[in-house]
GUFI-632338 format. One record per residue: z negated, y negated, x of N, C-alpha, C, CB in turn. Coordinates in pm, whole numbers, plus 50000, padded with zeros to 5 digits. Atoms other than C-alpha are relative to their C-alpha. Glycine has a CB too. Example, Ala and Ser with C-alpha at 12.3 -4.5 7.8 and 13.67 -1.06 7.14 Angstrom:
# GUFI-632338
500005011950089492205045051230500004988050090498754999749901;500065011949918492865010651367499274989149923501424995450041;
# end
This chain:
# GUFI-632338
500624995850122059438939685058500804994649882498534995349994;498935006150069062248937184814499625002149865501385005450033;500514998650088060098947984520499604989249905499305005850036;500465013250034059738920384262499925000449840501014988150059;501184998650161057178918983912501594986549962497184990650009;499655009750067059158895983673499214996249914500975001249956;501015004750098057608880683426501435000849905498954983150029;498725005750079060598876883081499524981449946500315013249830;499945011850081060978841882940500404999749880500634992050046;499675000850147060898844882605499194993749878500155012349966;500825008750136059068832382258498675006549994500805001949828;501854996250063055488847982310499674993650157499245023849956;500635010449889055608829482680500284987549942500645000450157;500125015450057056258800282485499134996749923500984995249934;501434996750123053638807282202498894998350110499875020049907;500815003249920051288812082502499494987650079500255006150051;500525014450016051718776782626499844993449942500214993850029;500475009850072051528763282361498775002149946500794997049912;501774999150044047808782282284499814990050124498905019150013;500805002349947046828773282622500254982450024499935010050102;500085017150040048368732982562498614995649925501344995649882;500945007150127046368732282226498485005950003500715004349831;501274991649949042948750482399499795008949802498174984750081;499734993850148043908768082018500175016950081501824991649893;499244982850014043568808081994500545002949858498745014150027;499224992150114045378810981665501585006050003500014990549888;498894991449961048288824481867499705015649997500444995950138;500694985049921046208857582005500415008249930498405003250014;499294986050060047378881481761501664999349984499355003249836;498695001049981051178870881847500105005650148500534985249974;499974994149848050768875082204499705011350048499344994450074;500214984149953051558907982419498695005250051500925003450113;501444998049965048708929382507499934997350156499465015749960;499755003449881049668924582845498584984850074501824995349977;500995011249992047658891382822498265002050043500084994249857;501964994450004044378915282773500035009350126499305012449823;500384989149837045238938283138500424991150085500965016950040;499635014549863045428907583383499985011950139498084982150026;499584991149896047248926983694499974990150159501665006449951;499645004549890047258920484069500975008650083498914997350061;499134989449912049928937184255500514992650120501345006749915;499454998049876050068940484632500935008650072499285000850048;499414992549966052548952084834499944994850139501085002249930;499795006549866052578956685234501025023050059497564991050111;498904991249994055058982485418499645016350013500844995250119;500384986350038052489014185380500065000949839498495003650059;500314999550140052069007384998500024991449911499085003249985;500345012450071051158991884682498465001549968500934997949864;501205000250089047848982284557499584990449882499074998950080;499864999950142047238977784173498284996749966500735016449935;500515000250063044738959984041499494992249838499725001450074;499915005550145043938954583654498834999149916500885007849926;501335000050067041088943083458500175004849857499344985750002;500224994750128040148964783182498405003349952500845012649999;501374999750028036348956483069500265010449867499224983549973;499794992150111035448980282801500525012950003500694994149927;499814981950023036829014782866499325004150054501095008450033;500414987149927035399046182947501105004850040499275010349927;498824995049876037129059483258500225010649916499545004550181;499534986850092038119091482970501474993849945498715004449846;499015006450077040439066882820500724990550031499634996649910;499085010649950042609052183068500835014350046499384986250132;498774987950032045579073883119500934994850125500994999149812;499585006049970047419066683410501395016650099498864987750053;498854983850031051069082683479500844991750118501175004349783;499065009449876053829075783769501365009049976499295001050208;498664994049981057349088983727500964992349986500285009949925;498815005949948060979079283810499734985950014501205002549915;500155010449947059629049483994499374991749891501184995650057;500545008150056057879037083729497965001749966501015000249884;501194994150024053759036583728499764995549834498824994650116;500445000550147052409036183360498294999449993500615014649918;501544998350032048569025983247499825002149907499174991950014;500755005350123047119028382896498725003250006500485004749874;501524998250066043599025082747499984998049919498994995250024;500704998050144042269035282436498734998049948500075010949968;501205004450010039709018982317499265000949798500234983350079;500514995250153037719031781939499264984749939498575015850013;500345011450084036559007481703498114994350121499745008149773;500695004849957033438992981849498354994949856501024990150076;501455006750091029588986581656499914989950011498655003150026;500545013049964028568953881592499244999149950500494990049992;501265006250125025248947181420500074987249925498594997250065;500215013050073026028911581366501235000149870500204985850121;499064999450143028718923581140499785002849893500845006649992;500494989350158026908943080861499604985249914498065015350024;499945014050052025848906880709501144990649981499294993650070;499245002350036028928897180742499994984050056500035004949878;500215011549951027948866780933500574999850165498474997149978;499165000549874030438868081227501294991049951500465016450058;499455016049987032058832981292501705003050064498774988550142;498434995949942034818845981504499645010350101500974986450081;500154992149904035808876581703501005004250087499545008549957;499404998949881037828881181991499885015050076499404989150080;500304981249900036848921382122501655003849874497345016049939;498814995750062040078939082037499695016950015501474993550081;499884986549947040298974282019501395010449970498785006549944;498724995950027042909000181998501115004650136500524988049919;499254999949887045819009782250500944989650073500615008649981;499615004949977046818989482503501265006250148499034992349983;499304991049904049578998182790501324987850068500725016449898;499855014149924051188979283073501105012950100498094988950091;498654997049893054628991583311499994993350100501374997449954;499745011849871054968983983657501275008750111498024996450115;499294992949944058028993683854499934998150165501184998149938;500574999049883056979005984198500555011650074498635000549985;499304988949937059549024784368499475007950168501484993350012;500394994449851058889052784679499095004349997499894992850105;500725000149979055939058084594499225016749995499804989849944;500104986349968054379093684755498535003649873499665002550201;501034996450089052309107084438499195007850050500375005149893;501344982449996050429140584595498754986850095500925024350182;501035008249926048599107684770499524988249923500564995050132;500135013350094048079080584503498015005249980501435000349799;501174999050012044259072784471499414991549879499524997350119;500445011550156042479055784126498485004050038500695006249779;501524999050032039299045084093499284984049886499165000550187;500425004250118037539028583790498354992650021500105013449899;501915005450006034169002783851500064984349986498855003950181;500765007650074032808975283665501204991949936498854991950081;498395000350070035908974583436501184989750062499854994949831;498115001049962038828969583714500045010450024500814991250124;499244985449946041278998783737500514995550140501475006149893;499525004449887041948998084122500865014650024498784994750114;499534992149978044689020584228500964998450141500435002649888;499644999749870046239026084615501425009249951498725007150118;498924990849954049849038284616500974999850110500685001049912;499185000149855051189048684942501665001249949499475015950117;498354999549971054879046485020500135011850075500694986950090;499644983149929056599081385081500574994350134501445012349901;499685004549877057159078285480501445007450007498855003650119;498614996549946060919081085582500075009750096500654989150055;499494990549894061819110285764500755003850027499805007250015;498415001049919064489123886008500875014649892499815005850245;499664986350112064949154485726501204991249892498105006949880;499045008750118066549126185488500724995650045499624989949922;498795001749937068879115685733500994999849937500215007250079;498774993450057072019115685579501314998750072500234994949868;499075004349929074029103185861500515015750082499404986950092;499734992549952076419130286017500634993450109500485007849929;499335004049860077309128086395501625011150031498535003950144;498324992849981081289134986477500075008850118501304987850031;499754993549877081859162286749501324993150060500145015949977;
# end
């Protein structure tokens, strides 16, 4: 399974330890949205399976796309009501809304079979591996 997530090392994973050093969120609007679709990705030699927490959408507004080896998620999420806002007496808020969208490169993978399903806001998604067959061969035998 030669498939392998990276993570980059750069200045918003450093911003990030240093929120979660200083138990401080006055990083959160520096940091990628990535932070807000916490992913699990399995892989075993039929497939992958994908899963990502996204509380808050309606299954209308997750969007999910797979081409040249790359799967694609987003969710769109509309402003949100708050009652405790009209007073104007909201201390701090943390609900984000807006588009968020997350890349995962997942080669082989046979689309007319890919399965999604959407409950109690994780996106769970099954993608089989296209099975090798003797058609793709490319080896020619010498007379």
């Amino acid at each position: 399974m030669a498939n392998e997530i990276q993570r980059r090392n750069n200045l918003f994973d450093n911003l990030m330890n240093m929120r979660d050093w200083m138990n401080d969120d006055f990083f959160s609007d520096l940091t990628p949205a990535a932070d807000h679709m916490k992913t699990d990705v399995a892989e075993d030699d039929h497939g992958y399976t994908v899963k990502i927490d996204m509380p808050g959408f309606d299954k209308k507004d997750i969007h999910i796309n797979y081409a040249n080896n790359i799967l694609a998620v987003t969710g769109h999420r509309d402003s949100f009501a708050d009652e405790s806002d009209q007073k104007g007496n909201v201390l701090r808020t943390e609900r984000r809304y807006g588009q968020m969208s997350r890349q995962y490169r997942l080669p082989d993978v046979d689309r007319s079979a890919v399965k999604a399903r959407y409950e109690n806001g994780v996106l769970t998604l099954e993608l089989p591996k296209l099975q090798a067959s003797d058609e793709n061969d490319t080896r020619i035998d010498i007379d």
